[in-house]
N, C-alpha and C positions, 0 to 999 in steps of 0.2 A: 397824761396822769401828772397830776400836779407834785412838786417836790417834796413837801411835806407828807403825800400820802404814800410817797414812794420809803420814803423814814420808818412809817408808820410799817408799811412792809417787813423792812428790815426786824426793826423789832420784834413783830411776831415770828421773824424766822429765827431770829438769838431764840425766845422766848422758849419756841417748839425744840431748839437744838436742847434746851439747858433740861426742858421737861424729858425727852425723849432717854438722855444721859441719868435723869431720875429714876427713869423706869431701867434702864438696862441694868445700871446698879441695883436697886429693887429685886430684880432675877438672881444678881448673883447674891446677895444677903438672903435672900430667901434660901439659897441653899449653903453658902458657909458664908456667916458676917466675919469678914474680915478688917482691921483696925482702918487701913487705907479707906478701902469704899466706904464705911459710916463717916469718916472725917471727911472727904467727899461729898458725900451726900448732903453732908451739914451744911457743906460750903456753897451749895448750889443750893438749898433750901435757905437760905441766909438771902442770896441773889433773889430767892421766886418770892421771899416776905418784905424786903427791904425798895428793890427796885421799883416791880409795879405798883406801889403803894404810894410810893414817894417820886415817882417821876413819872412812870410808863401812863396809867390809869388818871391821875391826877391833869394831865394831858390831852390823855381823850376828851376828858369830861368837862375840861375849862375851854378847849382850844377848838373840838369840832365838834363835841355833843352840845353844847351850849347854844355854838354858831346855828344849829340842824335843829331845836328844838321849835315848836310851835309850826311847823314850815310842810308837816306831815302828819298826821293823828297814827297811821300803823307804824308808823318810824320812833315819833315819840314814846311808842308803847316795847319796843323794841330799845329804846335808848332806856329806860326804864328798868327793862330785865340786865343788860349788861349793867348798868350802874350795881344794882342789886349786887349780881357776881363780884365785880367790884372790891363793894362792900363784904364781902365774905370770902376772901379770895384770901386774905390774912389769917382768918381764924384755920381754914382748909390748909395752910401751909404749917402753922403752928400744930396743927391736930395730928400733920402728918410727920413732923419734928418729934413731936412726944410720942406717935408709934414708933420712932427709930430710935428709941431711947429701952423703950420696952424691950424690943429686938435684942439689947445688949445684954437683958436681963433674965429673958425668956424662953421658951425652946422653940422649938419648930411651927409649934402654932403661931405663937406671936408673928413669926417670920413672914410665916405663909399670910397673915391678918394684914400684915403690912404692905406685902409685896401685892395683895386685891385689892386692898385700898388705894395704894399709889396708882396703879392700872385707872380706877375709877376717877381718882382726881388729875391726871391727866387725860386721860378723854373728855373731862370736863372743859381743863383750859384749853383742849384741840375746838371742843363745839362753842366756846365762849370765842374763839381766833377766825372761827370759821362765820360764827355770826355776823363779827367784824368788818369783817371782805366781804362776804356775801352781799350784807343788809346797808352798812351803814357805810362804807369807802364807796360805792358804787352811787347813794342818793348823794352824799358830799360832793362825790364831783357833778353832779346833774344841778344840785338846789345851792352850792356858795357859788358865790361871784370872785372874781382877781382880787378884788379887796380883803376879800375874807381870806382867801390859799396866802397872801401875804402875809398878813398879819400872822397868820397861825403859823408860817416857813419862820418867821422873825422870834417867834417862843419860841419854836424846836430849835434855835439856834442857842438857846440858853444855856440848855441841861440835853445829852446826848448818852446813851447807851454807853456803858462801859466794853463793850465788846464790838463795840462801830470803834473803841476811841475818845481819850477825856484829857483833858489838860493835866498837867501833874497834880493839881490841888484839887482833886474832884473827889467828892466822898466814895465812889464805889472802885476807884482806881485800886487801891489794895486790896479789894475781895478780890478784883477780878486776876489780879496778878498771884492771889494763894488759892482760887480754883484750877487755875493753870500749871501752877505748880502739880497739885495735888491729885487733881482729876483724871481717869486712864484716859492710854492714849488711845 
């Protein structure tokens, strides 16, 4: 397994860690929101609009979807649907930002609205993770060559996961240091 997709790994497993800590909090808002977990909440929904958007996805798409396109017709149709997700993966984060907003202002239904929804949009990012690794890490390492796992190891060297680890001047360095803070233990 090539070291780039081993990266690629990692992130899905931050990804799944920060989504799964969505939903747990989700359970406990749904029966008393408490000030801590919405400010929480925010702070890891800040991570799931900002990060893949601007590195994670942006990555996939230049670095091995790109590499993989043309090289397979079920794969490109498969490269196609993720993109898609992708592409909407922002507005699903924002939607579920404004349901936690509701939550503050709402009774118990909203709560309960929220905490089916979160469920929903993270099984979502589970089966969009899971396509991932299934479909498309497994043709990448069959269909690039050493040329291609270089070049792509030499991006991921650029921009790195704030929760692998960032230089001190890295834009996501201070979320990650006030989800930390903030987030239960």
């Amino acid at each position: 397994m090539h070291t780039a997709h081993v990266r690629w790994l990692a992130e899905h497993q931050t990804l799944a860690a920060v989504l799964q800590t969505v939903k747990q909090l989700a359970l406990q808002i749904a029966l008393e929101p408490r000030a801590d977990d919405l400010r929480a909440t925010r702070a890891l929904l800040v991570y799931l609009a900002d990060y893949p958007q601007r590195v994670h996805h942006r990555r996939e798409e230049t670095e091995l979807f790109a590499r993989l396109r043309g090289r397979d017709a079920a794969l490109d149709a498969v490269l196609d649907r993720l993109r898609s997700e992708h592409d909407d993966s922002l507005a699903t984060v924002l939607r579920v930002a404004h349901q936690l907003n509701r939550v503050e202002f709402g009774g118990a239904s909203e709560r309960e609205r929220y905490r089916a929804d979160v469920d929903r949009v993270v099984a979502d990012w589970y089966a969009h993770i899971e396509r991932e690794e299934r479909e498309v890490f497994p043709a990448a390492e069959r269909l690039l060559g050493n040329a291609d796992w270089q070049a792509i190891a030499e991006a991921l060297a650029q921009e790195r996961d704030p929760l692998h680890g960032l230089p001190p001047d890295a834009p996501f360095d201070e979320l990650l240091k006030q989800i930390v803070r903030i987030a239960p233990v």
